[in-house]
C-alpha positions, -999 to +999 in steps of 0.1 A: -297-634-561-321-651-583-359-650-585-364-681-566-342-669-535-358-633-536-395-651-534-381-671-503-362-645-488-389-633-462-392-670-454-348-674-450-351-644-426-374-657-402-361-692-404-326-672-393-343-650-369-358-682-349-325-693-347-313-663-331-346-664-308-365-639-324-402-645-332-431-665-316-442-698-316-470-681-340-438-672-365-421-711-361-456-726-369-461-706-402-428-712-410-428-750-406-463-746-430-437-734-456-409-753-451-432-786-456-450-766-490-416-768-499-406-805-492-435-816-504-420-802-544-387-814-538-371-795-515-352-807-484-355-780-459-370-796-429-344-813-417-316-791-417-338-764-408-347-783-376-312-789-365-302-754-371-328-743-346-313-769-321-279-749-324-261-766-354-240-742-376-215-769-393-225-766-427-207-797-441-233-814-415-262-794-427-260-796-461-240-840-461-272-853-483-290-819-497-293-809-531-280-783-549-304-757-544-314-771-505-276-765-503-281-731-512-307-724-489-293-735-462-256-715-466-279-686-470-297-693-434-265-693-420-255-660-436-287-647-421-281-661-386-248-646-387-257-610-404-291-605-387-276-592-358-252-568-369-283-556-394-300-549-362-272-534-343-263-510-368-302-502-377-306-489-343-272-468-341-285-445-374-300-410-371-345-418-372-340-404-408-318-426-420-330-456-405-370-446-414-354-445-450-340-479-450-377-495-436-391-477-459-373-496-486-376-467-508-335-462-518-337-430-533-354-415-504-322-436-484-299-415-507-312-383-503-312-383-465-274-393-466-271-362-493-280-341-463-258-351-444-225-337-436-200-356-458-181-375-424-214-387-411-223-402-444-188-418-448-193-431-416-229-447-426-224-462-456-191-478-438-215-493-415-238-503-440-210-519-463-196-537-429-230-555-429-231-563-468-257-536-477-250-510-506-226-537-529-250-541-558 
């Protein structure tokens, strides 16, 4: 993932989470600040962003008259929508320590809890957190 992705990724996850009707209006509003910061140097967000949150998932509609890096954007929304709520469902299925570990963002902290576990339970955990796309780096 490149720099510009990683700065926008908090933004991607709540465009995604709206989608899947998480969030406030509060959480749209902010959102639609950004997306127009971001139209307003050349990006082309508001659009597709709009019709996603209507329902629309064809991405050969959303992305017909995008740029490259709109494109982008938007392929990665739809990742979101899709992954979101697996992330969530498997978040809530992990032992507190192991899911306190992942908020925490700290991943060496995340690998010593699964150290003490019993070697089937962390087989089974980092099975569910490679079904979801986490731990591939």
């Amino acid at each position: 993932m490149d720099q510009y992705m990683e700065q926008l990724m908090p933004l991607l996850s709540d465009i995604a989470k709206i989608a899947n009707g998480e969030g406030d209006g509060n959480s749209r509003i902010n959102v639609e600040e950004a997306i127009k910061q971001i139209d307003q140097s050349g990006g082309q967000l508001w659009e597709p962003v709009h019709q996603i949150w209507d329902g629309e998932r064809d991405a050969d509609k959303l992305t017909a008259d995008l740029d490259e890096a709109s494109t982008r954007l938007v392929m990665y929304i739809l990742r979101l929508i899709e992954v979101i709520p697996k992330i969530n469902e498997t978040m809530a299925e992990l032992p507190d320590n192991i899911r306190e570990a992942v908020e925490s963002g700290d991943n060496q902290k995340v690998m010593s809890e699964l150290n003490n576990l019993p070697e089937g339970e962390r087989a089974e955990i980092i099975e569910k957190f490679r079904a979801i796309g986490l731990g591939q780096r």
